[in-house]
C-alpha positions in Angstrom: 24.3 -13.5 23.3 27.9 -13.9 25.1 28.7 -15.9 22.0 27.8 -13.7 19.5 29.8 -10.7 21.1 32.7 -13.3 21.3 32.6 -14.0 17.5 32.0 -10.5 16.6 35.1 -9.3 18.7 37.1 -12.3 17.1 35.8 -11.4 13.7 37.1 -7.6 14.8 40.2 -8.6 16.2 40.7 -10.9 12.5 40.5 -8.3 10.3 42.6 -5.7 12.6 45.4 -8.4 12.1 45.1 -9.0 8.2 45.2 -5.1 8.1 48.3 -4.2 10.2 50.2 -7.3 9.4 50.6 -7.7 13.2 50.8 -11.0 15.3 47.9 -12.2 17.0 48.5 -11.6 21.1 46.2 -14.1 22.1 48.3 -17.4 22.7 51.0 -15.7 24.9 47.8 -13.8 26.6 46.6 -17.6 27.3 50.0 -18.2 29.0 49.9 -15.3 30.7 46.5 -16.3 32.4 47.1 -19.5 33.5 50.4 -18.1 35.1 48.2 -15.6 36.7 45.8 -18.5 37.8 48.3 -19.9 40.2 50.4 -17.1 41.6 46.9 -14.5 42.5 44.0 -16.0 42.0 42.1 -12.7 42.8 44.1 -10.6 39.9 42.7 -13.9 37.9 39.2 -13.3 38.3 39.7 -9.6 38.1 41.3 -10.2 34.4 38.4 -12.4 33.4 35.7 -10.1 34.2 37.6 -7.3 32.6 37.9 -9.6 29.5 34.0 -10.3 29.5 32.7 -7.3 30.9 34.7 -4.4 29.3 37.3 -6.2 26.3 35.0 -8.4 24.5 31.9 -5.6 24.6 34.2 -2.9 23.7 35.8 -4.6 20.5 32.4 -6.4 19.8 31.0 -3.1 19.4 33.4 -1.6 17.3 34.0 1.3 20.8 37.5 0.4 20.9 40.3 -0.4 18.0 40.8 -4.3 18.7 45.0 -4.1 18.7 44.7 -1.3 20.8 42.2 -2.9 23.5 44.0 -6.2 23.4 47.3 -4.2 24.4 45.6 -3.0 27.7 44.7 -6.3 28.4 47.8 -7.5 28.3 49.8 -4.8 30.1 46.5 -5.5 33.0 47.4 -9.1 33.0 51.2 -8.5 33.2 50.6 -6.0 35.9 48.3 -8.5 38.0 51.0 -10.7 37.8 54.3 -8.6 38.3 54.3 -5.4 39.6 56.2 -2.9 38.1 55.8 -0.9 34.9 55.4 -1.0 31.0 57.2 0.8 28.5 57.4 0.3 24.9 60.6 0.1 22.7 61.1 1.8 19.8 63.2 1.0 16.4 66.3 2.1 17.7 66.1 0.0 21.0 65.5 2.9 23.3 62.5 2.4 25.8 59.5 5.1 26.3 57.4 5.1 29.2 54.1 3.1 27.8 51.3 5.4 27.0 48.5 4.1 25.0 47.9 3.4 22.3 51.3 2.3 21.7 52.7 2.7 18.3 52.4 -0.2 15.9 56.0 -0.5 15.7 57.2 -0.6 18.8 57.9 -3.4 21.3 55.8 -3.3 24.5 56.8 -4.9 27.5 56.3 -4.8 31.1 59.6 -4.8 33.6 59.0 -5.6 36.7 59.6 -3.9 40.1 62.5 -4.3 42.8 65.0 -7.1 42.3 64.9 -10.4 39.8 62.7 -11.3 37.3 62.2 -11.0 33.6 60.4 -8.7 31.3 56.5 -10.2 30.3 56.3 -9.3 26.5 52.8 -7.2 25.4 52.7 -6.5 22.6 55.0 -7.2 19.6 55.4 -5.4 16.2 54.9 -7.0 12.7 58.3 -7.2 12.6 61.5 -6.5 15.5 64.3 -4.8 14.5 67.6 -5.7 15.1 68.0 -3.4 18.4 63.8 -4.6 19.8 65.2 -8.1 19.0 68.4 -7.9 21.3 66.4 -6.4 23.9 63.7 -9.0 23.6 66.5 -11.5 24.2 68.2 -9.8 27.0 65.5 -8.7 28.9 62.3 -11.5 28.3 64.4 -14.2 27.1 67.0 -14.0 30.0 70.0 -14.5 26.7 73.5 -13.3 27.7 74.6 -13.8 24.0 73.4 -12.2 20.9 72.2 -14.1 17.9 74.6 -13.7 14.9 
């Protein structure tokens, strides 16, 4: 049955892709885990059952739009990991307090709390403009220059 849901979900999240022309979350949501794994093991365990008890049913089901669902579960993971809050980045650049859902074309990311430490990325549009690109670099990738 738990494999089933899992390949409907999949099969949901497929086709929300193909439509929007947006980039799968999933491998940098992998990442994200195993970071998780090591530095809170109790936020890890916390962001599985949330996964199987309340993502994969929800998309599986068609109760939730898969980009959308798979956007919280990434700003939960990023929050588990790094306290602090998420706000998403629109064409020009300028950053919006997150509220979901989050429109397609806006960068998501999660900045963290008190002193140090880089953005986590959540969500990513089709395509960044010029201004989310720089502040992708600057603020997740840690860049000092600018690409020309």
């Amino acid at each position: 049955m738990a494999d089933d849901l899992t390949a409907e979900a999949d099969r949901r999240l497929e086709e929300a892709l193909t439509r929007e022309g947006a980039r799968d979350p999933r491998e940098f949501y992998r990442e994200r885990l195993r970071d998780l794994k090591q530095a809170n093991p109790d936020g890890y365990a916390k962001a599985v059952a949330y996964y199987r008890d309340t993502l994969i049913p929800g998309v599986a089901s068609g109760d939730v739009e898969p980009l959308q669902a798979w956007t919280e579960y990434g700003r939960r993971l990023a929050e588990s990991l790094l306290p602090g809050r998420t706000v998403s980045v629109d064409a020009s650049g300028r950053a919006h307090p997150y509220e979901a859902p989050a429109p397609r074309d806006r960068l998501v990311l999660h900045l963290p709390g008190g002193k140090g430490g880089r953005a986590l990325l959540v969500g990513l549009p089709a395509e960044l403009t010029p201004a989310q690109r720089a502040t992708y670099d600057v603020l997740v990738g840690g860049k000092l220059k600018l690409r020309s």
